[in-house]
Each structure stands twice: as structure tokens, then as C-alpha cells.
VOBA-1610 file (N, C-alpha, C; in pm, whole numbers, padded with zeros to 5 digits, always signed):
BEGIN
Unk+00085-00118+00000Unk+00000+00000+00000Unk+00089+00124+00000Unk+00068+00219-00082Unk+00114+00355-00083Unk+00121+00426+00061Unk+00196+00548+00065Unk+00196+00599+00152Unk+00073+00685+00171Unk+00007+00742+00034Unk-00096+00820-00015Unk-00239+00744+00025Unk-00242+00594+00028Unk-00333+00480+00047Unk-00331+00523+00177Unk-00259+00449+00237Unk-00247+00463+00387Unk-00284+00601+00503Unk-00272+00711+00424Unk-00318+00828+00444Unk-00435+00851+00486Unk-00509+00807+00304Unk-00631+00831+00305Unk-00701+00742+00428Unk-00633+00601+00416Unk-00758+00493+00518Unk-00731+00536+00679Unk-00614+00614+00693Unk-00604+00637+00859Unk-00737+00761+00869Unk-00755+00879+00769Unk-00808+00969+00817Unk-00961+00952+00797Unk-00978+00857+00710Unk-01089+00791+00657Unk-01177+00754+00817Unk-01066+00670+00850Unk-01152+00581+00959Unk-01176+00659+01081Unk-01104+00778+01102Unk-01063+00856+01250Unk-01181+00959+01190Unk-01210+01013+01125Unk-01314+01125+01056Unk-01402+01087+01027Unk-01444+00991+00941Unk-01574+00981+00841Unk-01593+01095+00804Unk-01518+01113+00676Unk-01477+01263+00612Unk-01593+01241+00522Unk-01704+01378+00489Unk-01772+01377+00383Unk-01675+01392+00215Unk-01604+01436+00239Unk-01513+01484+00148Unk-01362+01484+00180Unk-01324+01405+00137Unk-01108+01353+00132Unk-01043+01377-00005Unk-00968+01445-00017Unk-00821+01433-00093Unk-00748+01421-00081Unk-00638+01276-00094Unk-00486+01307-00037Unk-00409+01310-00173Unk-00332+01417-00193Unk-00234+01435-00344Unk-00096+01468-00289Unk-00045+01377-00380Unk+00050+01407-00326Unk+00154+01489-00447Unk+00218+01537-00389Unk+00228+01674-00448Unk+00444+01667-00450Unk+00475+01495-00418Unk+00608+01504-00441Unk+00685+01582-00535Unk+00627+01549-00678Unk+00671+01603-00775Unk+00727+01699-00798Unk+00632+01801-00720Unk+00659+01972-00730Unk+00756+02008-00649Unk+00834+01904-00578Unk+00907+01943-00463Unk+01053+01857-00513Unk+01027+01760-00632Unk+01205+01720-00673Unk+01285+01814-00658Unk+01456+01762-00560Unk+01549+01845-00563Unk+01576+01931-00415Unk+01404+01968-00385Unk+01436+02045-00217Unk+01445+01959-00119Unk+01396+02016-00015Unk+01441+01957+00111Unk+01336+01815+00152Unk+01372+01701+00177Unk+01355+01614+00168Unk+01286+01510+00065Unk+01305+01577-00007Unk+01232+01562-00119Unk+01327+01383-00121Unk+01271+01289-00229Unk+01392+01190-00247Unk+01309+01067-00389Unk+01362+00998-00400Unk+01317+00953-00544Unk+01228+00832-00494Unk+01144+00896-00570Unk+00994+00777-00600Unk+00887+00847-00486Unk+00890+01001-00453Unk+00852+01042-00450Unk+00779+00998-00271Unk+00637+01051-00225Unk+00563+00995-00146Unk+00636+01074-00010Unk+00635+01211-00051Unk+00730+01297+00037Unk+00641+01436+00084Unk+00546+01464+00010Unk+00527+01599+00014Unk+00350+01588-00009Unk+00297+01615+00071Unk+00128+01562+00063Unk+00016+01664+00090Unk-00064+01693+00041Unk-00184+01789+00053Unk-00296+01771+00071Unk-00366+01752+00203Unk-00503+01669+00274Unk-00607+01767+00280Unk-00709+01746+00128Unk-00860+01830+00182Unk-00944+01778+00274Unk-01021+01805+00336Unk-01088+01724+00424Unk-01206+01779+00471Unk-01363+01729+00485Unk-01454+01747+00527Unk-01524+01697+00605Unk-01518+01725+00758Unk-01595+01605+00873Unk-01634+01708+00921Unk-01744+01687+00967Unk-01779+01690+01068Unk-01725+01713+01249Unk-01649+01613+01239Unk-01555+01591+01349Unk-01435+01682+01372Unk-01453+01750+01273Unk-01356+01847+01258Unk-01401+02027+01288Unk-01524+02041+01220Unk-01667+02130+01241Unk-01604+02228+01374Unk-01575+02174+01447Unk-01601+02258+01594Unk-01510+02258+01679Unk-01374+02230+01583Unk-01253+02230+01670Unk-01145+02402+01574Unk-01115+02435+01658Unk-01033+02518+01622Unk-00940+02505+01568Unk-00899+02582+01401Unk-00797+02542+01322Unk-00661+02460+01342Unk-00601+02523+01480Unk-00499+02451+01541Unk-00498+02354+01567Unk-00635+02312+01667Unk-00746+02168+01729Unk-00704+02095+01558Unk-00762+02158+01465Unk-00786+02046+01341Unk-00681+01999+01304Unk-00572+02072+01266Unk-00440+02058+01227Unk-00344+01961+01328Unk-00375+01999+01433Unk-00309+01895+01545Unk-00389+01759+01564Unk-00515+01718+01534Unk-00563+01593+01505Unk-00556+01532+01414Unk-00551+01591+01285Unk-00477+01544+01154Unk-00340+01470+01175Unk-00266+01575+01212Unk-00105+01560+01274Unk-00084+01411+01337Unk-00172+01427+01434Unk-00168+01311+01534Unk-00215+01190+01468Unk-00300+01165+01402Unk-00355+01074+01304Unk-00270+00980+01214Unk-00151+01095+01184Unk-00067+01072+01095Unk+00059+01101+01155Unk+00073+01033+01287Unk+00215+01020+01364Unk+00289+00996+01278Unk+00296+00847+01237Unk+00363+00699+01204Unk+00398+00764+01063Unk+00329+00810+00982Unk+00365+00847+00838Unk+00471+01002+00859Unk+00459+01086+00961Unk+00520+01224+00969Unk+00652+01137+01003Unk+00672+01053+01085Unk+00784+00988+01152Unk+00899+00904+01076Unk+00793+00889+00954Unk+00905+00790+00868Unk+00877+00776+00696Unk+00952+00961+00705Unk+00919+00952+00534Unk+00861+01102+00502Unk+00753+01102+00536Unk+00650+01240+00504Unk+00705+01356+00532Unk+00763+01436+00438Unk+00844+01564+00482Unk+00731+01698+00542Unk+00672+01677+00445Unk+00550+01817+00473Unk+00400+01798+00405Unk+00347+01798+00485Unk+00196+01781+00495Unk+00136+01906+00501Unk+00025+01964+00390Unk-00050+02122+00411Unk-00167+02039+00406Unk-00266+02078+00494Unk-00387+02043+00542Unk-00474+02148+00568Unk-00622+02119+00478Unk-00694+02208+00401Unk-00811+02150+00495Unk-00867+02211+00612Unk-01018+02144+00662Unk-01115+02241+00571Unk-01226+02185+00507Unk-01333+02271+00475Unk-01454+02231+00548Unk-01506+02339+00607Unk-01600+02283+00682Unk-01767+02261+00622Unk-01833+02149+00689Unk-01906+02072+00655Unk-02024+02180+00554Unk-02062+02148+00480Unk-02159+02254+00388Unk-02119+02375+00350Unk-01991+02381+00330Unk-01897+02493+00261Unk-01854+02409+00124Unk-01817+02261+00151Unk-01713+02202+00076Unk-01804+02167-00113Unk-01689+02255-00243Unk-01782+02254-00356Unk-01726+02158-00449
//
């Protein structure tokens, strides 16, 4: 399973996201800082829960974070994480 796979099914299961994107966005980052070959380095998480709704941007970003210990820990250079909240998302 991808690192991008694995992403999606951790935040999948911790959220029940109405709306998920995980892209990964290595590509754009060949050459900088941690960047490294075959990519699965550099990732961009839209996300729509609910569970997310009523926590404060920081709150969201730090449960995401936490979600995704194990992947920040071994491999994942930089993660930008996009919450849209529930009946905003088009």
C-alpha cells in the first residue's frame, strides 16, 4: 500500500470525512528539502468532517497531525492540510 493509500484509510476511519483528498504533491518538490526519489514525500489533505466542524484550526491541524504520527515519523516531509468545513465544501 502507498503511503498516499495509507493516508487516506487512517483519516478515513478517525473522521468519516464527507469529502477527502490526499495528493501528493512530491513532484513539485524534486530536488528540495527532503524531497527523495519515488517520491511519497510531500502531501496535501482536503478534508470534510464533521468531526472536525467545531474544533479550532490549530485543534484540526493537530488531530490530523496526530492521526498521521507513524507516516510524519518515517518519510512524510511536509503535509499542508486544508479542513473545509461541513456545507462549505464545492
Amino acid at each position: 500500500m502507498s503511503v498516499r493509500d495509507d493516508i487516506e484509510k487512517k483519516l478515513s476511519l478517525k473522521f468519516a470525512p464527507t469529502h477527502l483528498e490526499v495528493l501528493d504533491e512530491s513532484e513539485n518538490h524534486r530536488g528540495h528539502a527532503g524531497s527523495r526519489p519515488g517520491g511519497e514525500t510531500h502531501f496535501r489533505v482536503r478534508i470534510t468532517s464533521r468531526a472536525l466542524d467545531t474544533l479550532t484550526r490549530v485543534a484540526q491541524h493537530r488531530a490530523v497531525m496526530q492521526t498521521l504520527d507513524t507516516e510524519l515519523k518515517s518519510g512524510v516531509h511536509a503535509l499542508a492540510i486544508e479542513v473545509v468545513k461541513t456545507g462549505t465544501a464545492g
